[in-house]
mmCIF file of the N, C-alpha and C atoms, coordinates in Angstrom:
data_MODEL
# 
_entry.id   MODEL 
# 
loop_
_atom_site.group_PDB 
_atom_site.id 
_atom_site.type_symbol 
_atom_site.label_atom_id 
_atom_site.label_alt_id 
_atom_site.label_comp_id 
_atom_site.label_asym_id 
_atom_site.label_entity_id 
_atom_site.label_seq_id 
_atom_site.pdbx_PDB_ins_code 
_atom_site.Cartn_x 
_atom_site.Cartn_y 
_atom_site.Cartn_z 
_atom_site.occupancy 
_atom_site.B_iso_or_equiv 
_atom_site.pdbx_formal_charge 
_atom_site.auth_seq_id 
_atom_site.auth_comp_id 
_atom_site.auth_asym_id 
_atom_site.auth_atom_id 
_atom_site.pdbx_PDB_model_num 
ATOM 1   N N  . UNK A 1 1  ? 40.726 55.927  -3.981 1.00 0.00 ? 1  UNK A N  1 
ATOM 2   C CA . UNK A 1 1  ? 40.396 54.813  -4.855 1.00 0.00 ? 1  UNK A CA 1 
ATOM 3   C C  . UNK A 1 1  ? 40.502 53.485  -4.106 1.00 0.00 ? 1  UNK A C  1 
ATOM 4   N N  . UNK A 1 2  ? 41.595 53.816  -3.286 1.00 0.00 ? 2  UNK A N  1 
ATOM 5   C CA . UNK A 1 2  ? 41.610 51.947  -2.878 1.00 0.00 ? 2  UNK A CA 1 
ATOM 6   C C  . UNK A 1 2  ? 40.623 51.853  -1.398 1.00 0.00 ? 2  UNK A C  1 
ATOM 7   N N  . UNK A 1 3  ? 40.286 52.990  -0.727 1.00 0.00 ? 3  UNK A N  1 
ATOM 8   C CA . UNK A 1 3  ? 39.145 52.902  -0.085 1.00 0.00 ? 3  UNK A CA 1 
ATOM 9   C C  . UNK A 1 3  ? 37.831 52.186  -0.659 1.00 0.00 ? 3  UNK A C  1 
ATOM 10  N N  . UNK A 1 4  ? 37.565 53.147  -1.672 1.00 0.00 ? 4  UNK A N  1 
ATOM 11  C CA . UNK A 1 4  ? 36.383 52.238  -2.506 1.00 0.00 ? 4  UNK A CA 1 
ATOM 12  C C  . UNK A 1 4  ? 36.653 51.185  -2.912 1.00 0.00 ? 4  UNK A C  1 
ATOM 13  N N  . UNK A 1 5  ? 37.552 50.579  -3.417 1.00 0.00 ? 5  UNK A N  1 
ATOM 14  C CA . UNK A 1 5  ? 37.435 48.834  -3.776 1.00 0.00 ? 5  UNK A CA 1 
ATOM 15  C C  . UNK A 1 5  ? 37.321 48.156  -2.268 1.00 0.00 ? 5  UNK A C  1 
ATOM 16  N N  . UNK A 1 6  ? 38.069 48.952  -0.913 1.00 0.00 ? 6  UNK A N  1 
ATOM 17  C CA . UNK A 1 6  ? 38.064 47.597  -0.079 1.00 0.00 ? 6  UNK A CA 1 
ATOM 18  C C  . UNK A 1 6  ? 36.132 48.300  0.273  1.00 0.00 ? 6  UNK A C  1 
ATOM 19  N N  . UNK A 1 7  ? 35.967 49.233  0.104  1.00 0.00 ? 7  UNK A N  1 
ATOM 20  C CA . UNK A 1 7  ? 34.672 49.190  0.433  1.00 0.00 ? 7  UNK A CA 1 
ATOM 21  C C  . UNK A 1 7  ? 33.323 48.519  -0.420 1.00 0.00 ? 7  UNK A C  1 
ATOM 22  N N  . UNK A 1 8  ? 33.940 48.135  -1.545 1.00 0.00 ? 8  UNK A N  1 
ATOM 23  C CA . UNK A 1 8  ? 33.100 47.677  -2.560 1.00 0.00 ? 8  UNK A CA 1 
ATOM 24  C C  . UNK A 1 8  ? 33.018 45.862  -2.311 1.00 0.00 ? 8  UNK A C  1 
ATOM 25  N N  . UNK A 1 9  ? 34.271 45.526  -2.247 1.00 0.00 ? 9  UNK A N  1 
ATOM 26  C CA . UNK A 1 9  ? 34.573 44.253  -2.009 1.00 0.00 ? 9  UNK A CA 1 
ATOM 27  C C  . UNK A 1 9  ? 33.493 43.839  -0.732 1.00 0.00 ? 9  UNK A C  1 
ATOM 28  N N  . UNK A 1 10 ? 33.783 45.026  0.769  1.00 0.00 ? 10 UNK A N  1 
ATOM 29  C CA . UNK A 1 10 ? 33.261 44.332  1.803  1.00 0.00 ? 10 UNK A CA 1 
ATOM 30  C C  . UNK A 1 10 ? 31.605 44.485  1.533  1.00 0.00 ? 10 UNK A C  1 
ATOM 31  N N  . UNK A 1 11 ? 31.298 45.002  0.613  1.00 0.00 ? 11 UNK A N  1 
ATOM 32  C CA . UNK A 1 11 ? 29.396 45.291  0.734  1.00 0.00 ? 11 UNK A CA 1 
ATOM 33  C C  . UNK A 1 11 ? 29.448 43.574  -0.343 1.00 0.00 ? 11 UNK A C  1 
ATOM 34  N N  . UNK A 1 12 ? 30.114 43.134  -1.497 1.00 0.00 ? 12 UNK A N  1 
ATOM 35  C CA . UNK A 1 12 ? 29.638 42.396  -2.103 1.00 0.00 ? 12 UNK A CA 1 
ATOM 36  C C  . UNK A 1 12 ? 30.227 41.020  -1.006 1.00 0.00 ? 12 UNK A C  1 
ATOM 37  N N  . UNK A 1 13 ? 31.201 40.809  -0.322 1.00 0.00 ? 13 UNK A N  1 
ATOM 38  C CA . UNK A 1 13 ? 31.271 39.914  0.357  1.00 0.00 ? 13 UNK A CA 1 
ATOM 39  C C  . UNK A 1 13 ? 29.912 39.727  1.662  1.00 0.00 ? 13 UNK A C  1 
ATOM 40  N N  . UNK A 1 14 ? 29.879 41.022  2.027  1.00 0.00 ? 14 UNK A N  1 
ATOM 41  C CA . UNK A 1 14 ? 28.562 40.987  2.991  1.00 0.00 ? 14 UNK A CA 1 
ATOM 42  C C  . UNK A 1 14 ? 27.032 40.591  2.183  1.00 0.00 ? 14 UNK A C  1 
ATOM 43  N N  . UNK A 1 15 ? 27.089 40.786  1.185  1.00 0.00 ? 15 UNK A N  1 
ATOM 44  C CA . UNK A 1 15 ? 26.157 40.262  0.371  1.00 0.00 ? 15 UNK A CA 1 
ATOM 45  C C  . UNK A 1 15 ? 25.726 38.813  0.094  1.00 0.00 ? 15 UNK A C  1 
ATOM 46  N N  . UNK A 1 16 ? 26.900 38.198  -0.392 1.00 0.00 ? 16 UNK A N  1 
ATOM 47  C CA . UNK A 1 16 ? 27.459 36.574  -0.511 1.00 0.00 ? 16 UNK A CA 1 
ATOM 48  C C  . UNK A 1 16 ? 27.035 36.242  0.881  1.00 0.00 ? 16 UNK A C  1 
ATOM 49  N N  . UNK A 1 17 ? 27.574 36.603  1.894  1.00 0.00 ? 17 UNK A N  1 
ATOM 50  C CA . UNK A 1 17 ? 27.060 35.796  3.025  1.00 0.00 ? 17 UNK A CA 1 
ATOM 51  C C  . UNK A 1 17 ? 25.778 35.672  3.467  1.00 0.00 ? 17 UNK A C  1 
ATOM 52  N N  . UNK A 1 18 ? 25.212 37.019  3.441  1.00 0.00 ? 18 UNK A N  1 
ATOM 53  C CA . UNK A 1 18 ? 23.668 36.978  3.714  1.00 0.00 ? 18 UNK A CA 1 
ATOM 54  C C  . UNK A 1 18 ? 22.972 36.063  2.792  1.00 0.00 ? 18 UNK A C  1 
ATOM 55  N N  . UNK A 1 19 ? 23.082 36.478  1.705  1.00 0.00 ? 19 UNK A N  1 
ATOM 56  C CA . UNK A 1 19 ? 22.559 35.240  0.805  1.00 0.00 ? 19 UNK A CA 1 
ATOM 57  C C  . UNK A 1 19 ? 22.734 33.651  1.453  1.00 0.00 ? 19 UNK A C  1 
ATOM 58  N N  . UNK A 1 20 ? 24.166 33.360  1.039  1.00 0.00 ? 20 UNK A N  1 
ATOM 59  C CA . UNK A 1 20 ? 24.373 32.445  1.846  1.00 0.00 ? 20 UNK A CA 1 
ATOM 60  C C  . UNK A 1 20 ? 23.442 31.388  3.053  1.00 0.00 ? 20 UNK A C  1 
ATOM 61  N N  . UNK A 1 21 ? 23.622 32.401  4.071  1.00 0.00 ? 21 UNK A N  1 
ATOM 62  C CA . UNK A 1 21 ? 22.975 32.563  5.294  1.00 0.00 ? 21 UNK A CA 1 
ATOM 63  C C  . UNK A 1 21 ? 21.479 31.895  5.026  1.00 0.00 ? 21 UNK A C  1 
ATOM 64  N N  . UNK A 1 22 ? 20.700 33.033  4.094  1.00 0.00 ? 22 UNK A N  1 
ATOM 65  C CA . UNK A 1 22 ? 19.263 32.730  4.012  1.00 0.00 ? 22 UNK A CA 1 
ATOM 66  C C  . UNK A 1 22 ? 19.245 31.390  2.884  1.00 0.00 ? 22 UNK A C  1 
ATOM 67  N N  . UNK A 1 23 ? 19.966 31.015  2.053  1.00 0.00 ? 23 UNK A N  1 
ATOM 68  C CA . UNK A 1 23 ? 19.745 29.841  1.405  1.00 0.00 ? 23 UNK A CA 1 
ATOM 69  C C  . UNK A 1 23 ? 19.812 28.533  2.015  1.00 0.00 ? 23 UNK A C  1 
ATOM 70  N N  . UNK A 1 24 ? 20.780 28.656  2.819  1.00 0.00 ? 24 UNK A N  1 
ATOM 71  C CA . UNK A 1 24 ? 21.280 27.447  4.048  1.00 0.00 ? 24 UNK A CA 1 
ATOM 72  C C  . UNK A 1 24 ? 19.953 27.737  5.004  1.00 0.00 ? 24 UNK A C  1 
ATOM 73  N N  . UNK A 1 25 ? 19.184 28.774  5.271  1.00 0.00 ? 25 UNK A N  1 
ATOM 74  C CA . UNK A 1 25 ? 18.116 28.777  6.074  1.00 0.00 ? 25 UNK A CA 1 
ATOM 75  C C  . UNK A 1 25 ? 16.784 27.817  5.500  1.00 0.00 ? 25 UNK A C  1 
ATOM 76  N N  . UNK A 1 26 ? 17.121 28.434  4.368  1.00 0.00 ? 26 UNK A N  1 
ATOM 77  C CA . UNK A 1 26 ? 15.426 27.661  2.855  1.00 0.00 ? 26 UNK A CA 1 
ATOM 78  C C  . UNK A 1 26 ? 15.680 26.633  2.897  1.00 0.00 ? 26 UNK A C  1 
ATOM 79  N N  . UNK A 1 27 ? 17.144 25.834  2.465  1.00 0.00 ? 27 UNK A N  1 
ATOM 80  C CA . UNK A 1 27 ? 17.159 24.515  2.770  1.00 0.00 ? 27 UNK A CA 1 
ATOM 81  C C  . UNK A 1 27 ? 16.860 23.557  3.734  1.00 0.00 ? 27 UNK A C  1 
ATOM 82  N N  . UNK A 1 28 ? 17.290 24.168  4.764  1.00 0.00 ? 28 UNK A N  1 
ATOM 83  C CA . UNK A 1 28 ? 16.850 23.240  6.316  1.00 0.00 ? 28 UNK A CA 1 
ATOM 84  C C  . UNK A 1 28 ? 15.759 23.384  6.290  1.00 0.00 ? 28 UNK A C  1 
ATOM 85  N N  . UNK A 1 29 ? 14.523 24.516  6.217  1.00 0.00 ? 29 UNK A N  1 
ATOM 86  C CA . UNK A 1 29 ? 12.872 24.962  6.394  1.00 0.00 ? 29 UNK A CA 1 
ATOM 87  C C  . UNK A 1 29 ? 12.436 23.674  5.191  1.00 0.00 ? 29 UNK A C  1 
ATOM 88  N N  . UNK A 1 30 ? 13.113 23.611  3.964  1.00 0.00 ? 30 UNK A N  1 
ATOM 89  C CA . UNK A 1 30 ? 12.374 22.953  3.253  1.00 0.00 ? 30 UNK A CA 1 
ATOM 90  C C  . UNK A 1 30 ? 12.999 20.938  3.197  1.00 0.00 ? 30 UNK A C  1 
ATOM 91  N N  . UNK A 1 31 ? 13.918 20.927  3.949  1.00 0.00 ? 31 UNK A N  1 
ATOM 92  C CA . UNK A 1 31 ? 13.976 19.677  4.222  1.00 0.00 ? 31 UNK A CA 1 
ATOM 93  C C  . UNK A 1 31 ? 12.813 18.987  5.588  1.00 0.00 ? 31 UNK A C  1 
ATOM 94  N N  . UNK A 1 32 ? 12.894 20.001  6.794  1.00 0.00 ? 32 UNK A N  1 
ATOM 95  C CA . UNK A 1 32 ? 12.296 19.653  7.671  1.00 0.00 ? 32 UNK A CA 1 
ATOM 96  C C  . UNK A 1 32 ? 10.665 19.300  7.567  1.00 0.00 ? 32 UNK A C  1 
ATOM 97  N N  . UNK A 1 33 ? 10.199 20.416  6.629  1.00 0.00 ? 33 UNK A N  1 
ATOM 98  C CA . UNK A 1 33 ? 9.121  19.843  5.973  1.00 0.00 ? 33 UNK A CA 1 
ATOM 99  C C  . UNK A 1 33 ? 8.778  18.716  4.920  1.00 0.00 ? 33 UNK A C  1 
ATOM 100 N N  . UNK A 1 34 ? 9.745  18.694  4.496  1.00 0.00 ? 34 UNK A N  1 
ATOM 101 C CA . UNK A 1 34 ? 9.486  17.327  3.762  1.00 0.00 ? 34 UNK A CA 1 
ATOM 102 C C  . UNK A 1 34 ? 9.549  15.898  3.853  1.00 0.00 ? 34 UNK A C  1 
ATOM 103 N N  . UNK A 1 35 ? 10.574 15.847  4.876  1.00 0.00 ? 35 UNK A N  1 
ATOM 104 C CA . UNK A 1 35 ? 10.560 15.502  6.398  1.00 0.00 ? 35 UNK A CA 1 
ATOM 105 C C  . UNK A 1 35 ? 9.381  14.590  6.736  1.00 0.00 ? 35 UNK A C  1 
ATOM 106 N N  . UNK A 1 36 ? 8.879  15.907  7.101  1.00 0.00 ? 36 UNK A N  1 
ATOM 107 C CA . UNK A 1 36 ? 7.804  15.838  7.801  1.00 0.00 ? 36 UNK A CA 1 
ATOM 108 C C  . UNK A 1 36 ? 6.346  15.055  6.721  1.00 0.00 ? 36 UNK A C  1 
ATOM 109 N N  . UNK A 1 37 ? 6.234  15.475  5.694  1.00 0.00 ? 37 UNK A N  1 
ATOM 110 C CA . UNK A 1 37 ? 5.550  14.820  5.156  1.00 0.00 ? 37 UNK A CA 1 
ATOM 111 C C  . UNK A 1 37 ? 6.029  13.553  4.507  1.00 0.00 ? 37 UNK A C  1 
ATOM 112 N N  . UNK A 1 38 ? 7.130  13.478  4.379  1.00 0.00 ? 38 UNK A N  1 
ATOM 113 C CA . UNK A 1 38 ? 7.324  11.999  3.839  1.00 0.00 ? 38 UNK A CA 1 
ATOM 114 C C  . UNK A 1 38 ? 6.700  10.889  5.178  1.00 0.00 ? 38 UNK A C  1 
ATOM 115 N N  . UNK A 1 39 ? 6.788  11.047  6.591  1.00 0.00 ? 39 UNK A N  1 
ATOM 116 C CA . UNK A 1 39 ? 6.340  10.706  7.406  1.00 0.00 ? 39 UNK A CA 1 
ATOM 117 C C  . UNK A 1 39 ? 4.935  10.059  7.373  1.00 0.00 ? 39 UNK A C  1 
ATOM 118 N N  . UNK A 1 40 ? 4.483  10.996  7.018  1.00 0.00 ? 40 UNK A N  1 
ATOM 119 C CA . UNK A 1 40 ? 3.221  10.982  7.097  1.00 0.00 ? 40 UNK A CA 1 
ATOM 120 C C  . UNK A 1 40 ? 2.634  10.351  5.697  1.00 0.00 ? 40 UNK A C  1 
ATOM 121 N N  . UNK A 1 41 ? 2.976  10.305  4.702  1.00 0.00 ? 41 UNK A N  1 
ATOM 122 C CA . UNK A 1 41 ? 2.559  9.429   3.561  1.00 0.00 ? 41 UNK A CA 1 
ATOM 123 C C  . UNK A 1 41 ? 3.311  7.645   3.940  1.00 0.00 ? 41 UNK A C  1 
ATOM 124 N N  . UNK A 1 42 ? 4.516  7.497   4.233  1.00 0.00 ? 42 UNK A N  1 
ATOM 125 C CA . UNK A 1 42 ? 4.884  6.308   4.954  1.00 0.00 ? 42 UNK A CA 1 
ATOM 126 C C  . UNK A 1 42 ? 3.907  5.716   6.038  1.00 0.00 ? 42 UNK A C  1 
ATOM 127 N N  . UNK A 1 43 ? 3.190  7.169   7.217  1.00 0.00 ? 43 UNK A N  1 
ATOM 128 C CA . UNK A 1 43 ? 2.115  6.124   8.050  1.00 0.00 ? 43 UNK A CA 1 
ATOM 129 C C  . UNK A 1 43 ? 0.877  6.339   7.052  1.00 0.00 ? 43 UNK A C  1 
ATOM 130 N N  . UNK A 1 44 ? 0.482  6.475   6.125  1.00 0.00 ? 44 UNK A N  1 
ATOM 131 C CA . UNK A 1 44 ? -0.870 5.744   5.634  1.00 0.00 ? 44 UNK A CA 1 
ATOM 132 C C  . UNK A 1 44 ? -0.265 4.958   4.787  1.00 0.00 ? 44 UNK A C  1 
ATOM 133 N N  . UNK A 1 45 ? 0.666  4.470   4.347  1.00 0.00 ? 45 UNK A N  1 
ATOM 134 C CA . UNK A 1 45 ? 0.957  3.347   3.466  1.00 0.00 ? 45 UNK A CA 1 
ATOM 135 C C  . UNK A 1 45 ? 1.263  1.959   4.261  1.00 0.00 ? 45 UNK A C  1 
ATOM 136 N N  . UNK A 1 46 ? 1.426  2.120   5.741  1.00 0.00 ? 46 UNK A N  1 
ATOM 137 C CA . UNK A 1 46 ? 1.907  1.576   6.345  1.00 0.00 ? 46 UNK A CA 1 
ATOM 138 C C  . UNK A 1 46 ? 0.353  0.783   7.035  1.00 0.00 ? 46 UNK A C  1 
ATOM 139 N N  . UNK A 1 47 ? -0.361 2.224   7.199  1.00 0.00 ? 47 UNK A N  1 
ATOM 140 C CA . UNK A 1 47 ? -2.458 1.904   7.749  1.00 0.00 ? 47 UNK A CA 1 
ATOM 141 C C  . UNK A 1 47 ? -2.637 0.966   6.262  1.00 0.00 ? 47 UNK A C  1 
ATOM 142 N N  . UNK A 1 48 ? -2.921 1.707   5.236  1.00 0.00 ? 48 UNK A N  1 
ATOM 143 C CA . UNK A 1 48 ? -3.531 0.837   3.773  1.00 0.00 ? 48 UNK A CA 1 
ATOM 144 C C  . UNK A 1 48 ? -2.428 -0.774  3.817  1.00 0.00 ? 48 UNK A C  1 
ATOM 145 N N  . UNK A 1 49 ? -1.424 -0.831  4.127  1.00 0.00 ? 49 UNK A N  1 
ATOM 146 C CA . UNK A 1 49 ? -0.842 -2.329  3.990  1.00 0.00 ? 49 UNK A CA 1 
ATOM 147 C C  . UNK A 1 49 ? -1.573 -3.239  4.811  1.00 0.00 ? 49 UNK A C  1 
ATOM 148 N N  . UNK A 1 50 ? -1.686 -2.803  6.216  1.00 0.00 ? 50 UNK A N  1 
ATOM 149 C CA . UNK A 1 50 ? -2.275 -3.520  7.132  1.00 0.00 ? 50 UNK A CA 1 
ATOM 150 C C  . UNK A 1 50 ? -3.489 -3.955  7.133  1.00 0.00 ? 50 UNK A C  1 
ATOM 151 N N  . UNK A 1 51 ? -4.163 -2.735  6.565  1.00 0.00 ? 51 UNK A N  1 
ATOM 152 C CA . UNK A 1 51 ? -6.110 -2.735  6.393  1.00 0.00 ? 51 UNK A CA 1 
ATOM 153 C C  . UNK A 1 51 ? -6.078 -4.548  5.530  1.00 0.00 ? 51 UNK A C  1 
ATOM 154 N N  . UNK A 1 52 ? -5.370 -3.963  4.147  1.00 0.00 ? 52 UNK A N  1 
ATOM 155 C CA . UNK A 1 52 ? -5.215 -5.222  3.090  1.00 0.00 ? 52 UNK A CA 1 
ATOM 156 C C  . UNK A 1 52 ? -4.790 -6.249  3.542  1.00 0.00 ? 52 UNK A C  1 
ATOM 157 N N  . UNK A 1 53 ? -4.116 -6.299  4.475  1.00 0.00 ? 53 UNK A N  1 
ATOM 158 C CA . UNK A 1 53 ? -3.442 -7.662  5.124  1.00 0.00 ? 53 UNK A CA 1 
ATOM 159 C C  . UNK A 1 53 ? -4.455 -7.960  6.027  1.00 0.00 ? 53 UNK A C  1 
ATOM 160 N N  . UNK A 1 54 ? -4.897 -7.900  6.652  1.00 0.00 ? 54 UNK A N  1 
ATOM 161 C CA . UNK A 1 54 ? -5.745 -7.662  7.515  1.00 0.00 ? 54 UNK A CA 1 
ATOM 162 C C  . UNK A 1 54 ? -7.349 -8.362  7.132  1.00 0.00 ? 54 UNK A C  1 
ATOM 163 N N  . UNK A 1 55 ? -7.624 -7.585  5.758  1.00 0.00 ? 55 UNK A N  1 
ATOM 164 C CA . UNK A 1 55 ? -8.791 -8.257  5.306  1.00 0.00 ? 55 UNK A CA 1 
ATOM 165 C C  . UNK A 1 55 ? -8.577 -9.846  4.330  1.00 0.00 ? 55 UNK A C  1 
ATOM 166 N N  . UNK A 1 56 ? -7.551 -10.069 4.125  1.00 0.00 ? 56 UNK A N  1 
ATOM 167 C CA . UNK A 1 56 ? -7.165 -11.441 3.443  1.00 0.00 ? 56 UNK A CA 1 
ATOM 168 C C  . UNK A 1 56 ? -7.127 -12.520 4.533  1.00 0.00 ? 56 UNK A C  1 
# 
């Protein structure tokens, strides 16, 4: 019996971490991309300010 709980415990702790693991992975993938596009909407707001300044 107490085999199976420490064996039960270590599959749901190995579980928690993998999870873990891959959520802390999704987060960084989906910051770096957003990232990345906030970038890129900042340089055309940055082109459209200038164009407008530019033509006044």
């Amino acid at each position: 019996m107490w085999n199976f709980i420490k064996g039960l415990f270590k599959f749901v702790m190995g579980t928690i971490l993998t999870l873990s693991l891959l959520a802390g992975i999704g987060v960084v993938a989906f910051a770096y991309i957003f990232k990345k596009d906030f970038e890129d909407i900042e340089n055309k707001t940055k082109e459209i300010v200038s164009d407008i300044e530019a033509n006044n």
